[in-house]
C-alpha positions in Angstrom: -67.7 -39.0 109.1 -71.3 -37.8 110.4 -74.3 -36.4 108.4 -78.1 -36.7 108.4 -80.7 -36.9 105.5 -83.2 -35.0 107.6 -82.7 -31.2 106.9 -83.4 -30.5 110.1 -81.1 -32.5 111.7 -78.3 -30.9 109.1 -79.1 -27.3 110.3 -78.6 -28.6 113.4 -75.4 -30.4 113.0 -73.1 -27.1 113.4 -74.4 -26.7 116.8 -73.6 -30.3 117.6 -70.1 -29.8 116.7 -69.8 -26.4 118.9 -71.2 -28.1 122.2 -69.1 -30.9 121.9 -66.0 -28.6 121.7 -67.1 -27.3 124.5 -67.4 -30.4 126.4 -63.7 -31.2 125.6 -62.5 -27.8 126.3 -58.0 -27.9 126.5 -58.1 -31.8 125.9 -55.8 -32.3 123.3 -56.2 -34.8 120.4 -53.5 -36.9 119.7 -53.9 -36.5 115.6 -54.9 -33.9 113.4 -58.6 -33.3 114.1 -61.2 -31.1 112.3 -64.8 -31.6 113.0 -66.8 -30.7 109.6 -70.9 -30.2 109.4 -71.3 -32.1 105.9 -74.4 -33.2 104.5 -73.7 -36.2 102.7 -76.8 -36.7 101.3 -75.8 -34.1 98.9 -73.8 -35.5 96.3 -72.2 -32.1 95.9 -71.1 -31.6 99.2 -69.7 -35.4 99.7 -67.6 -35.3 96.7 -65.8 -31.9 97.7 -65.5 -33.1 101.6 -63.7 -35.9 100.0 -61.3 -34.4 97.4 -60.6 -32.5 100.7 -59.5 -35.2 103.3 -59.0 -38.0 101.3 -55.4 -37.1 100.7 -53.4 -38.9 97.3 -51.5 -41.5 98.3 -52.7 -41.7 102.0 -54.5 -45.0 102.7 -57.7 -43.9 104.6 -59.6 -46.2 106.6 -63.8 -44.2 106.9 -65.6 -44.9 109.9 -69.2 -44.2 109.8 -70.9 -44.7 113.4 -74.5 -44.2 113.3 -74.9 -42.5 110.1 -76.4 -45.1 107.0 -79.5 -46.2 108.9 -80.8 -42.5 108.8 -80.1 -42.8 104.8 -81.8 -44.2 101.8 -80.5 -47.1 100.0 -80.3 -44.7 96.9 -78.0 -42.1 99.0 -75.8 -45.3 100.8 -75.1 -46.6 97.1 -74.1 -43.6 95.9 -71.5 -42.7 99.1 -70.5 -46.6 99.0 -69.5 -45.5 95.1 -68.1 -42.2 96.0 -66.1 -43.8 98.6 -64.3 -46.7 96.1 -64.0 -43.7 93.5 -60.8 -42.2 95.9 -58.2 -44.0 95.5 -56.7 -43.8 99.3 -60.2 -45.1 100.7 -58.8 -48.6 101.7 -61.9 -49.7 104.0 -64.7 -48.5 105.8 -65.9 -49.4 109.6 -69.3 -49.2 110.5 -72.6 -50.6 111.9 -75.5 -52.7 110.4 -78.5 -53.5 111.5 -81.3 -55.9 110.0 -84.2 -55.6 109.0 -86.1 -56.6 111.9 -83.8 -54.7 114.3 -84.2 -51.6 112.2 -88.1 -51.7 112.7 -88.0 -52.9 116.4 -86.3 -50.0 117.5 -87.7 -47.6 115.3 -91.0 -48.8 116.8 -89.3 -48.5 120.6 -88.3 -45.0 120.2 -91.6 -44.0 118.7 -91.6 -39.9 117.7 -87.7 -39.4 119.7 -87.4 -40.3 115.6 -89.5 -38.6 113.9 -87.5 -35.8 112.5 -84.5 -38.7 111.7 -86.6 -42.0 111.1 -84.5 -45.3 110.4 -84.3 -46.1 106.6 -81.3 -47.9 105.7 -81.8 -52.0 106.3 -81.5 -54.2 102.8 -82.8 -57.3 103.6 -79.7 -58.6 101.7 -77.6 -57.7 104.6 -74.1 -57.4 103.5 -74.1 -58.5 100.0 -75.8 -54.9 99.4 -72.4 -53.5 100.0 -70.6 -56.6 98.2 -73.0 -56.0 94.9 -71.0 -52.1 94.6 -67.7 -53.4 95.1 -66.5 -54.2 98.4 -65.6 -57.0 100.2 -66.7 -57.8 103.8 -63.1 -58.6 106.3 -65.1 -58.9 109.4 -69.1 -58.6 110.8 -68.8 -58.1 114.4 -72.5 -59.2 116.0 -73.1 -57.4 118.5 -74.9 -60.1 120.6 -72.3 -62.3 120.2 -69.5 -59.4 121.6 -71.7 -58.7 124.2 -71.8 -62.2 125.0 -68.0 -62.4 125.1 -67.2 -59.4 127.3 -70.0 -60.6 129.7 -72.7 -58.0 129.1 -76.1 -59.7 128.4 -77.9 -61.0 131.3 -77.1 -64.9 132.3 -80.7 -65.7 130.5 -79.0 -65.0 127.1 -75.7 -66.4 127.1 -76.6 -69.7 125.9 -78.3 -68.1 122.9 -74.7 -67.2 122.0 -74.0 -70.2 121.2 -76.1 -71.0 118.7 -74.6 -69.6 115.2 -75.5 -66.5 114.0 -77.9 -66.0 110.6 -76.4 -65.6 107.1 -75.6 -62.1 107.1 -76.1 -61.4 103.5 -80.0 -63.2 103.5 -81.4 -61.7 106.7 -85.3 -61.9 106.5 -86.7 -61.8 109.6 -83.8 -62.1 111.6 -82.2 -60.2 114.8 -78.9 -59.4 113.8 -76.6 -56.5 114.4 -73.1 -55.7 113.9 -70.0 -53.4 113.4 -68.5 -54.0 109.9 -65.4 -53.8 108.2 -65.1 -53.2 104.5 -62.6 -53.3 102.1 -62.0 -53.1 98.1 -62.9 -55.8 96.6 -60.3 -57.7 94.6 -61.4 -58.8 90.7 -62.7 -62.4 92.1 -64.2 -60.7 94.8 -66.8 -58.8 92.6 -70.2 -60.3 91.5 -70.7 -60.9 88.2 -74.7 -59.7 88.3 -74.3 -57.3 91.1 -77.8 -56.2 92.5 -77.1 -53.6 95.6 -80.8 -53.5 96.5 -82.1 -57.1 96.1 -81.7 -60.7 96.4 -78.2 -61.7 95.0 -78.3 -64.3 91.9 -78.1 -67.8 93.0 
């Protein structure tokens, strides 16, 4: 799944998806592929790409590299919601970044964003998702992967030792990660669910 908030950046999706099928030219997937300009920022739109590809009885596993920083919490909640709404949406894969690391790059990259700036970063970190119904099966940092396959410079490996923050009460910290969600069982669910503040002690 792709999209952008930014109508410019929709209007330009289309041509996106032509180069890059140029780019692969005869290569030959190895499922059934179809590469769809969607804005899912429109509630219209999302719910009718999904009664499309979101088979019944298929389990579907969403991955979504990329796309929910560019996205207000308002428009995450309510694809979070359409997502649990389908039946064969089983989990959803895809990257998080704090607060912190949301605003550090958006001030690195400086007007490269200014027709797609950052927006999605709860401070709540992952309980935004838990609050709507989901349940987090892994957070992947980043750091700490890099770490592991020997990617960060010798300076910062030791910091990879030291544990990682709470990912559901980030503040001001550094964090980033690939996520995997899945439906939340009954006990799973929060009793006072608040997907765009502090969760209830």
């Amino acid at each position: 799944m792709s999209g952008r908030e930014d109508s410019r950046r929709s209007r330009a999706l289309p041509a996106l998806i032509a180069e890059k099928e140029q780019l692969i030219g005869d290569e030959k997937p190895r499922c059934k592929l179809d590469r769809v300009s969607v804005d899912l920022a429109d509630p219209v739109a999302r719910r009718t790409f999904l009664e499309r590809y979101v088979e019944p009885g298929k389990s579907v596993t969403v991955i979504s590299e990329g796309l929910v920083i560019y996205l207000d919490e308002s428009v995450v909640t309510a694809l979070a919601r359409d997502l649990l709404a389908r039946a064969g949406v089983q989990s959803w894969i895809l990257d998080f970044n704090s607060p912190r690391i949301t605003t550090e790059m958006q001030s690195s990259m400086g007007a490269t964003l200014s027709n797609a700036p950052f927006k999605f970063a709860p401070a709540n970190g992952l309980a935004f998702f838990e609050a709507l119904g989901w349940s987090v099966r892994t957070a992947c940092s980043l750091f700490h992967e890099g770490a592991r396959l020997e990617r960060l410079p010798l300076w910062m490996r030791p910091f990879a030792l030291l544990p990682g923050p709470n990912p559901r009460d980030l503040k001001d910290e550094r964090w980033s990660a690939v996520v995997r969600l899945e439906r939340a069982t009954q006990a799973e669910r929060p009793s006072n669910p608040v997907p765009g503040g502090s969760q209830p002690e």
